[in-house]
C-alpha positions as CSV (number, residue, x, y, z in Angstrom):
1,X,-13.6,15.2,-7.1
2,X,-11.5,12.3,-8.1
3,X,-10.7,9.3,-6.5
4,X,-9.9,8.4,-3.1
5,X,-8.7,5.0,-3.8
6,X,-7.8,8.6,-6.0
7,X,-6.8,9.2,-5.5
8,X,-5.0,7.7,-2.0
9,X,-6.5,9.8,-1.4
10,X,-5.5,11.0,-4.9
11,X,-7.8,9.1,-6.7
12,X,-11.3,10.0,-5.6
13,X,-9.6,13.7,-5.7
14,X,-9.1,13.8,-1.9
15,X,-5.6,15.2,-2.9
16,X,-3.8,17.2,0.3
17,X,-2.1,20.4,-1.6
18,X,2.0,20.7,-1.3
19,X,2.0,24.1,0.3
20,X,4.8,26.3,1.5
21,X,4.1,27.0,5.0
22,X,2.7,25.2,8.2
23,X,-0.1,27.2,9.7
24,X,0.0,26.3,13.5
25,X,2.9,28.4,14.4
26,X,3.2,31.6,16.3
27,X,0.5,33.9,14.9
28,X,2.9,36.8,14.5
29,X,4.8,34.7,12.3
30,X,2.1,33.0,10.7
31,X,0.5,36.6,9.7
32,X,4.2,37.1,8.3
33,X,3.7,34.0,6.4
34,X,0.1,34.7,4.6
35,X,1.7,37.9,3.7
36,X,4.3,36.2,2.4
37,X,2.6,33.4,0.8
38,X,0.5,36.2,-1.2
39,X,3.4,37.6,-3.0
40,X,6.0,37.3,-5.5
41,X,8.2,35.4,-2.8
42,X,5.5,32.8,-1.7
43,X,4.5,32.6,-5.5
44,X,8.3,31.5,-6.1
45,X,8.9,29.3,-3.5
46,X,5.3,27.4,-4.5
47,X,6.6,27.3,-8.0
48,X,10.1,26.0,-6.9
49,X,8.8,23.2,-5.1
50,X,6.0,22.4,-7.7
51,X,7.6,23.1,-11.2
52,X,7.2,26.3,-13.2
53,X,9.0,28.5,-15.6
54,X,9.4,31.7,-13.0
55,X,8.5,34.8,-14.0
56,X,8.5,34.0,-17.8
57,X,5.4,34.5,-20.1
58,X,4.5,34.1,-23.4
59,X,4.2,36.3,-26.1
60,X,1.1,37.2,-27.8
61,X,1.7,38.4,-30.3
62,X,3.6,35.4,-31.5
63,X,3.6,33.9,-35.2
64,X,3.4,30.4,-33.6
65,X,0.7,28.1,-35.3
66,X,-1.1,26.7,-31.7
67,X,-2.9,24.2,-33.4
68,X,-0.1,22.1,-34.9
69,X,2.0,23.2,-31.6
70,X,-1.0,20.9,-29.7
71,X,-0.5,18.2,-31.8
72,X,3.3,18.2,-31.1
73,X,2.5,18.5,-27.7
74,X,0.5,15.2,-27.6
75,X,2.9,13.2,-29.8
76,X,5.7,14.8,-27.4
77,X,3.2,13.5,-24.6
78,X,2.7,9.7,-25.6
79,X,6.9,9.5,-26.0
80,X,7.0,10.1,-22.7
81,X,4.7,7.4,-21.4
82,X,1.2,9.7,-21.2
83,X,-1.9,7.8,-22.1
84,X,-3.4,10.5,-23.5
85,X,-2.9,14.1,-23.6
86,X,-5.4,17.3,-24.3
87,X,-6.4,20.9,-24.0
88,X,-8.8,22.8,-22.0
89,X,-9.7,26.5,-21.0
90,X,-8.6,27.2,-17.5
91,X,-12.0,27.7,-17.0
92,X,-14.0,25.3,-14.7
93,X,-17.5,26.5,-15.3
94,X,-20.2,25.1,-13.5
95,X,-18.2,22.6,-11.5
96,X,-16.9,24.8,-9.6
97,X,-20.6,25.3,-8.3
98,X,-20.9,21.8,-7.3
99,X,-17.9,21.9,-5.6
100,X,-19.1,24.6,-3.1
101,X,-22.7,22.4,-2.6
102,X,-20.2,19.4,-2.1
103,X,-18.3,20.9,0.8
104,X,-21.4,22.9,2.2
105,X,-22.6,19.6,2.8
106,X,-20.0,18.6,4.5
107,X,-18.7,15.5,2.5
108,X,-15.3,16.6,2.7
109,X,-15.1,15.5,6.4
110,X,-11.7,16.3,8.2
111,X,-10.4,17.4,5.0
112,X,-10.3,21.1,5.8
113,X,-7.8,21.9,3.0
114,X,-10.7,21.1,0.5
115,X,-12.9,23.9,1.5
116,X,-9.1,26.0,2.7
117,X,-8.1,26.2,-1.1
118,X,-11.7,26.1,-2.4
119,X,-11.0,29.3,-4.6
120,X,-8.1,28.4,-5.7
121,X,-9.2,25.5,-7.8
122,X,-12.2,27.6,-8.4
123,X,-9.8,30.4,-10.2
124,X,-6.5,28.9,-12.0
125,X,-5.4,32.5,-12.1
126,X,-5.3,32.9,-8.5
127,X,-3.1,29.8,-8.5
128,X,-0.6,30.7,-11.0
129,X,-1.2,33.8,-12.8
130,X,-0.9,34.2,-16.3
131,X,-3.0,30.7,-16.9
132,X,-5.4,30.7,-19.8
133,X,-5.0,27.1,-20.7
134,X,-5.0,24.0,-19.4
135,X,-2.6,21.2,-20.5
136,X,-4.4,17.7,-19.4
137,X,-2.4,14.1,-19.5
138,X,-3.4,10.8,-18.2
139,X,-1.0,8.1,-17.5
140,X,-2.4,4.5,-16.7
141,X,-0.8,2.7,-13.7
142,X,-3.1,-0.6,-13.6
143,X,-0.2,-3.6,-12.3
144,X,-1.9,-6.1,-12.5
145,X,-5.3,-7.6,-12.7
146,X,-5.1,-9.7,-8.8
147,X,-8.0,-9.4,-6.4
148,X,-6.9,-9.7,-2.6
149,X,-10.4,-11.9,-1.8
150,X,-8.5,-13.9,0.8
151,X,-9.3,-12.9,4.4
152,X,-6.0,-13.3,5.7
153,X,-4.7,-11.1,2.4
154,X,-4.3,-7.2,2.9
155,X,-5.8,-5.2,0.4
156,X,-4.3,-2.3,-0.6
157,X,-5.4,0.4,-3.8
158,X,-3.8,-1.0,-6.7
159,X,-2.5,2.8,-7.3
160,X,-0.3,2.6,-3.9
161,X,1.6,-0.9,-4.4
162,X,4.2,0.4,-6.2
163,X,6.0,3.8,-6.6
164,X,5.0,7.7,-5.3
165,X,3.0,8.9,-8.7
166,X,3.2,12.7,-7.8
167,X,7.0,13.0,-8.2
168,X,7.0,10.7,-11.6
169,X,4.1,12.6,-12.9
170,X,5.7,16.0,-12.3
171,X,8.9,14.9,-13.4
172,X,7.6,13.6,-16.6
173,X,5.0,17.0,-17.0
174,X,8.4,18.7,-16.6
175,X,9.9,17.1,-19.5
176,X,6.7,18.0,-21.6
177,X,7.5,21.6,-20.7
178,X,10.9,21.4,-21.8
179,X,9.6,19.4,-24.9
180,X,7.2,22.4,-25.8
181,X,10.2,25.2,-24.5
182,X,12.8,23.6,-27.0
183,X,9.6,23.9,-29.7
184,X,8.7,28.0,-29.2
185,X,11.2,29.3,-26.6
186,X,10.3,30.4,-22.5
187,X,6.9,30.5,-21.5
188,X,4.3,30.6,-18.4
189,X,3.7,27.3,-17.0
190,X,3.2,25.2,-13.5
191,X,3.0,21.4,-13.8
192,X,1.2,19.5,-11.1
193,X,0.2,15.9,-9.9
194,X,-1.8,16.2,-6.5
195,X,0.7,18.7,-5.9
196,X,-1.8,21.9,-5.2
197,X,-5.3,22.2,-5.3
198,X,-6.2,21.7,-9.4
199,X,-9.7,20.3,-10.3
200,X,-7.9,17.5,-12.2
201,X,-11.3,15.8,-13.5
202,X,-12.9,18.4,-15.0
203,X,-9.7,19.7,-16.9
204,X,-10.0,16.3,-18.5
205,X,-13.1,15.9,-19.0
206,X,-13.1,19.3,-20.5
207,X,-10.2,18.5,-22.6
208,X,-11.4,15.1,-24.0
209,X,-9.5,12.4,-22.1
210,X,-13.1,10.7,-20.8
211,X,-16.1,11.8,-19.0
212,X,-17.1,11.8,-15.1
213,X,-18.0,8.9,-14.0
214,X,-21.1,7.9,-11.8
215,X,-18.0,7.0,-9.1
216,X,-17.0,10.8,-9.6
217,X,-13.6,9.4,-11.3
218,X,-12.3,10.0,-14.6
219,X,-13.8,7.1,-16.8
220,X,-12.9,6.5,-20.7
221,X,-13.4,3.4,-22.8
222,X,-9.8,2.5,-21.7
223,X,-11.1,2.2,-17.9
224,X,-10.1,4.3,-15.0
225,X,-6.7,3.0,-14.3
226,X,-5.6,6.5,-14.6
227,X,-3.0,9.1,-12.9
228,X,-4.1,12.6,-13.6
229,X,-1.9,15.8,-14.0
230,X,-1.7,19.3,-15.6
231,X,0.2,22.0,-17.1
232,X,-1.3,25.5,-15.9
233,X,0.2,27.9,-19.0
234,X,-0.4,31.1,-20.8
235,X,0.1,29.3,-23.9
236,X,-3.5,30.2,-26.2
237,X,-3.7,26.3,-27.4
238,X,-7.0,25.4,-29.2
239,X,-9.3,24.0,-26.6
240,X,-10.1,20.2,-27.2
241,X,-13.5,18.7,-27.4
242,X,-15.5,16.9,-24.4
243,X,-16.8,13.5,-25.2
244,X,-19.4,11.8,-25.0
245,X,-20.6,10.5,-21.8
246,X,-20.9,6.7,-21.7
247,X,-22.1,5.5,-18.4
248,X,-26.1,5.1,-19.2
249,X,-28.2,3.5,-16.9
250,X,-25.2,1.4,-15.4
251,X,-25.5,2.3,-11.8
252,X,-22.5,-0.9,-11.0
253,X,-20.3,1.7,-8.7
254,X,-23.0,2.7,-6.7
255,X,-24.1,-0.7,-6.0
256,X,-20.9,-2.2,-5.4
257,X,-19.8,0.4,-2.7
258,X,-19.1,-1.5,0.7
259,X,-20.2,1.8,2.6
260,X,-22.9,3.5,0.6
261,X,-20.3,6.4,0.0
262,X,-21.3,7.1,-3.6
263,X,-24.4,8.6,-1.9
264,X,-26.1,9.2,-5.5
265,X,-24.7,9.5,-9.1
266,X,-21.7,11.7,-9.4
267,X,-21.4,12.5,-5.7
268,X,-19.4,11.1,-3.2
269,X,-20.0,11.4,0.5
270,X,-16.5,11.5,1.7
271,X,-16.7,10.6,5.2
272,X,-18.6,7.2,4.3
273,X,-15.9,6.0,2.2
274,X,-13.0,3.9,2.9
275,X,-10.4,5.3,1.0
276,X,-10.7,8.6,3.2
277,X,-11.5,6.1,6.6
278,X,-8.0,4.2,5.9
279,X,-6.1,7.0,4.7
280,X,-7.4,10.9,5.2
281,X,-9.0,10.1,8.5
282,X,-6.3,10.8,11.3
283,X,-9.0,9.8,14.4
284,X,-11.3,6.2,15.5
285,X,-12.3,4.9,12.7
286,X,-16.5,4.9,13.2
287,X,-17.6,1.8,14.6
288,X,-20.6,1.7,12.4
289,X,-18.1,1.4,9.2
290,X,-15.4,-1.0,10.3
291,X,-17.2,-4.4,9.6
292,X,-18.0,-3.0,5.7
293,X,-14.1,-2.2,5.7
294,X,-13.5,-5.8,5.3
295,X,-10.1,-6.8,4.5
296,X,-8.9,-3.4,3.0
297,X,-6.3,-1.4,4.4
298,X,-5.4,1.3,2.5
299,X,-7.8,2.7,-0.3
300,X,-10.7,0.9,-1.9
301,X,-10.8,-0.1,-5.6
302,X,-14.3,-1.8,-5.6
303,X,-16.0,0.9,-7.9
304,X,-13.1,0.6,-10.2
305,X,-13.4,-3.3,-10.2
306,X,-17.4,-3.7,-11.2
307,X,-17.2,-0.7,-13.9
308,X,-17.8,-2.5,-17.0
309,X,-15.4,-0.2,-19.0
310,X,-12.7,-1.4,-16.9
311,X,-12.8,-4.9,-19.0
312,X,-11.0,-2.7,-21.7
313,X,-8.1,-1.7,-18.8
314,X,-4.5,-2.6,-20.1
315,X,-1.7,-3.1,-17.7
316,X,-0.3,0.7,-17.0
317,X,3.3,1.7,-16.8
318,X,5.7,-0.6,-15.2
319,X,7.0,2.0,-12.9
320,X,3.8,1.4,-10.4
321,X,4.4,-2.4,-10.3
322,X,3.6,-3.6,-7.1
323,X,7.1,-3.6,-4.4
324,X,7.5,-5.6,-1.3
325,X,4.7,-7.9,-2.2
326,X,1.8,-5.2,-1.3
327,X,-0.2,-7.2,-4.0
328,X,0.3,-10.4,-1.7
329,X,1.0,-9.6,1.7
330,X,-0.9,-11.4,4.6
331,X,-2.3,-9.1,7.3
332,X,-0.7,-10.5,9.7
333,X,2.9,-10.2,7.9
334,X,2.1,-6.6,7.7
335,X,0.8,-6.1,11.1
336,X,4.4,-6.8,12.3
337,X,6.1,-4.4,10.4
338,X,7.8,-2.0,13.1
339,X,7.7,1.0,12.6
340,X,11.0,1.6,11.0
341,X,10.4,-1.3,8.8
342,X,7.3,0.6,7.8
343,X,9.1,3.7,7.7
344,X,12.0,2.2,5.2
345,X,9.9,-0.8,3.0
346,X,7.2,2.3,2.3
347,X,10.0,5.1,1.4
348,X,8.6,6.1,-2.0
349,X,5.4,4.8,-2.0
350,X,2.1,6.8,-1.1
351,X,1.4,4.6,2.0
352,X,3.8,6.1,4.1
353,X,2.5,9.6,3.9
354,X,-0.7,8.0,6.9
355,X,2.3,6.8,9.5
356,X,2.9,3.3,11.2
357,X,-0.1,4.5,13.8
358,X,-2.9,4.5,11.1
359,X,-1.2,1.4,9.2
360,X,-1.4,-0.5,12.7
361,X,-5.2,1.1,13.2
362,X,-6.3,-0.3,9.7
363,X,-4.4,-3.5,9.9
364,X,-6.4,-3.8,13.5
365,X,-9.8,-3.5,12.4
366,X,-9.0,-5.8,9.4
367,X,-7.9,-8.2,11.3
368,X,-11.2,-7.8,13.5
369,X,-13.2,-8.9,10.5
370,X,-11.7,-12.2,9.6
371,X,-12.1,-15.7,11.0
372,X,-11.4,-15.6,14.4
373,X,-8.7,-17.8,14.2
374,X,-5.4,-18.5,17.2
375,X,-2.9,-16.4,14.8
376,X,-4.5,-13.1,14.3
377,X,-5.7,-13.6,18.2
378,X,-2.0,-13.9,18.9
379,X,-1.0,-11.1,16.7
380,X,-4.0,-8.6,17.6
381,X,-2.7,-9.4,21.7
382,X,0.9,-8.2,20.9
383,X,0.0,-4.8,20.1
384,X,-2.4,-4.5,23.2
385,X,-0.4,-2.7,25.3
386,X,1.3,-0.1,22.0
387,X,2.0,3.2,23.1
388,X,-0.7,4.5,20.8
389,X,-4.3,4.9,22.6
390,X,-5.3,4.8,18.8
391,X,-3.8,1.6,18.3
392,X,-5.0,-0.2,21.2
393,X,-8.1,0.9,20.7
394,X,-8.9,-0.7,17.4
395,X,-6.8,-4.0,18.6
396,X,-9.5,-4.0,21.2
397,X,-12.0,-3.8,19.4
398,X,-11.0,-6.5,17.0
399,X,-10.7,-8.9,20.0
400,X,-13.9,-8.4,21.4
401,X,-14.8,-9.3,17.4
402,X,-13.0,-12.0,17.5
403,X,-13.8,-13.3,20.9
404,X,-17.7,-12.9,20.8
């Protein structure tokens, strides 16, 4: 797991695979389409839409030195903006293990792709065949160091302010594959950013870009300001080393949690955290939770914001600065968007992937836990009557809030 905050979703690891198909058609068809998706066609059109050198592979019995190839990797890496790049066996190992507990236990919620596509992040083969190596970068995308502790401000993940990471990541893993290409010719390889269902952390950790944090994210002495992505390849790079693990006693995340999702260290109960209430969840927010959602409407970064490795966080790459003043908004400003305001402010950014519906739904119950005040009265009454059942529900709520 990564970070729901990753990781939208994206950040706590909560990331919905790109697949190829829908799977609530006809069943005739949809049998047609499993068939499909479990061969050489279905391979190509997941590689198509996710990056990957089709059909090539690698040859063995090559006289390339790997070990000074990695190393021309990562410099090749850090000119193209990565944090930090490293190495791991496509090998999971015991996480895997935890990941099955995890979603036995039901913490995955509503997520059903998690447990769906269980095996395939259990088994990097399965996903893209050939894989014996894993090629790990980190990008930071910290904007800016602003806290929305205003009631009438919205707050919103810092990761979704500014621009969609999963095309810029794969974009930029795709140059990386070029770079290493123009290096030792074609080989196997499928890059991905949230794109497919990839244990992300563990690669890193594996590979020596930080450890696991108590908050389940990817922590290093650089903070956790951090995009993820990989290269899946059948290149036989020299695995890097894991570091050391530097949390301690600090148990910050699990006390600063509004919900009590970080149910104990290095486990996160999904379906008690806002990040997947605001953004996974498609239903009624549960009335127990939406008083401890405060003022946040998309994501939540207070884990992130107490760790005390986060002091050493530098401002990430430009390209996720905040847009349309998500950093600044009011709630009420916000609230008003229509929906193809919503629909055309929010093109390119993560945010628009939960709809105007669940934007309004959030905004609602935010608004339902500020001062009760003649302007967010006024505001909450407008969208009484909204054509959404979902909408008026949480506006009604918020009232009654607001109106003891």
């Amino acid at each position: 797991m990564t970070k729901c905050p990753n990781h939208g979703a994206r950040k706590r690891g909560f990331a919905r695979p790109k697949v190829a198909f829908e799977e609530n058609h006809h069943p005739r068809l949809q049998q047609w389409r499993q068939h499909f998706a479990q061969t050489l066609g279905g391979r190509l059109v997941r590689q198509l839409e996710n990056g990957g050198n089709i059909g090539a592979m690698h040859d063995q019995d090559s006289t390339v030195d790997y070990a000074a190839l990695k190393e021309k990797i990562r410099e090749a890496g850090k000119e193209l903006g990565f944090a930090a790049v490293g190495v791991a066996r496509a090998e999971p190992g015991p996480a895997v293990e935890k990941m099955r507990e995890w979603l036995a236990a039901g913490c995955h919620g509503e997520m059903d792709y998690m447990a769906r596509h269980a095996e395939l992040r259990a088994d990097p083969q399965q996903l893209h065949p050939g894989t014996i190596t894993v090629i790990s970068a980190a990008i930071d995308y910290l904007p800016h160091t602003k806290t929305a502790d205003q009631a009438e401000q919205a707050a919103i993940s810092r990761y979704a302010q500014g621009r969609d990471y999963h095309k810029l990541i794969r974009n930029r893993l795709q140059k990386l594959a070029d770079a290493i290409a123009a290096q030792i010719g074609p080989f196997g390889y499928r890059v991905f950013s949230d794109s497919a269902p990839v244990m992300e952390v563990e690669f890193a950790r594996q590979a020596g870009l930080g450890w696991r944090g108590k908050h389940t994210l990817l922590l290093s002495k650089q903070g956790s300001w951090r995009f993820l992505g990989d290269i899946y390849t059948d290149l036989p790079l020299p695995p890097d080393a894991a570091v050391e693990e530097h949390c301690g006693t600090c148990t910050a995340c699990l006390d600063a949690c509004p919900t009590g999702a970080i149910v104990a260290p290095y486990k996160v109960d999904a379906r008690r955290c806002i990040s997947y209430l605001t953004i996974e969840l498609a239903g009624s927010i549960p009335e127990e939770f939406r008083p401890l959602i405060g003022n946040r409407i998309y994501g939540c970064d207070d884990c992130q914001l107490c760790c005390p490795w986060n002091r050493f966080a530098q401002i990430g790459d430009p390209e996720f600065s905040p847009r349309h003043r998500l950093d600044s908004a009011t709630l009420i400003e916000l609230f008003n968007w229509t929906e193809a305001e919503f629909d055309h402010r929010l093109a390119g950014n993560p945010i628009r992937r939960i709809g105007h519906e669940r934007w309004l739904r959030n905004i609602a119950v935010a608004l339902g836990n500020g001062p009760s005040t003649v302007n967010r009265k006024n505001a909450l009454k407008m969208k009484l009557d909204h054509p959404s059942a979902l909408v008026r529900e949480h506006v009604s709520w918020a009232l009654d809030r607001l109106n003891p």
